[in-house]
C-alpha positions in Angstrom: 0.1 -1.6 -9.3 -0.5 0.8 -12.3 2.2 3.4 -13.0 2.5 7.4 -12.7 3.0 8.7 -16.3 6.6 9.3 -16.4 8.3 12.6 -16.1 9.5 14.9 -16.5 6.6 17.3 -16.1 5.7 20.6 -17.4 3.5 22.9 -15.8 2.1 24.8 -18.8 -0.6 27.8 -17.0 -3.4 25.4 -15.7 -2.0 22.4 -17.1 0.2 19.7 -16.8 2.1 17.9 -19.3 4.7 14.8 -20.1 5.8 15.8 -23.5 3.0 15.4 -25.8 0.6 13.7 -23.1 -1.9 15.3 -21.5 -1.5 14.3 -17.1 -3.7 16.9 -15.1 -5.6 20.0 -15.0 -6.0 22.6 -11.8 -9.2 23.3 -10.6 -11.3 26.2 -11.8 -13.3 28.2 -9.1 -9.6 29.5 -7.3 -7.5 32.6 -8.4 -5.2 32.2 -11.5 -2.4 32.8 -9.5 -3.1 29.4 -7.0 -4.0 27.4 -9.9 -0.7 27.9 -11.2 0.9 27.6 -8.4 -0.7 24.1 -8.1 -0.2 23.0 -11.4 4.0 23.5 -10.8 3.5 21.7 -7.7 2.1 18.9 -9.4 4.7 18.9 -12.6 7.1 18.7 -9.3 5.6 15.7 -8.1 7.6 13.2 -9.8 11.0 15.0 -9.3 9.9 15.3 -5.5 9.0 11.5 -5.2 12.5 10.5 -6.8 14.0 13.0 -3.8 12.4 11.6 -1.3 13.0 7.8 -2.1 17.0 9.0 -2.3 17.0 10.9 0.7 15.3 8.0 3.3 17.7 5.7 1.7 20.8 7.9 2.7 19.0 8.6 6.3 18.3 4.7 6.9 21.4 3.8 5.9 23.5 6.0 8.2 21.7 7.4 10.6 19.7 6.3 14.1 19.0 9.2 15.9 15.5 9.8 16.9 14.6 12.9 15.1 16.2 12.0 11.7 14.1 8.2 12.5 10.8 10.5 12.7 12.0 11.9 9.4 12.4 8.8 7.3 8.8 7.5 8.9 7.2 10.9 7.2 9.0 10.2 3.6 7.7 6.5 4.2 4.5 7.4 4.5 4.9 9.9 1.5 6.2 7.5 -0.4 3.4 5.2 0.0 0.8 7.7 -0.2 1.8 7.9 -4.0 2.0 4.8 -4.4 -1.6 4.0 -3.7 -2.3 7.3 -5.6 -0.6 5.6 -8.9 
């Protein structure tokens, strides 16, 4: 399995950075304002995978009550979602 570009990212305007590398661009045809917002949201993405990997490992490990079970089952499938993104 290839390998996100590591972090950490920088959301500079449209863009998105990992120091000097180039990782994504937002897409034109939507207000300045949500393509901004998007491009953070993607720098985030990295940070946010790292959270939830730590936080369904705390759950799993001490917890067995339905609802907090439904909650590591979403950050599983999360997880693996960008996994077969990378």
């Amino acid at each position: 399995m290839n390998r996100h570009t590591k972090g950490p990212w920088q959301a500079e305007r449209f863009c998105v950075w990992s120091g000097d590398k180039y990782v994504a661009a937002t897409q034109t045809g939507i207000n300045e304002e949500e393509q901004q917002a998007n491009a953070k949201l993607i720098a985030a993405a990295p940070d946010l995978l790292e959270a939830c990997k730590a936080v369904l490992d705390i759950v799993n490990a001490y917890s067995h009550i339905p609802a907090q079970l439904k909650a590591c089952e979403i950050l599983q499938e999360a997880i693996e979602k960008a996994g077969r993104l990378a």
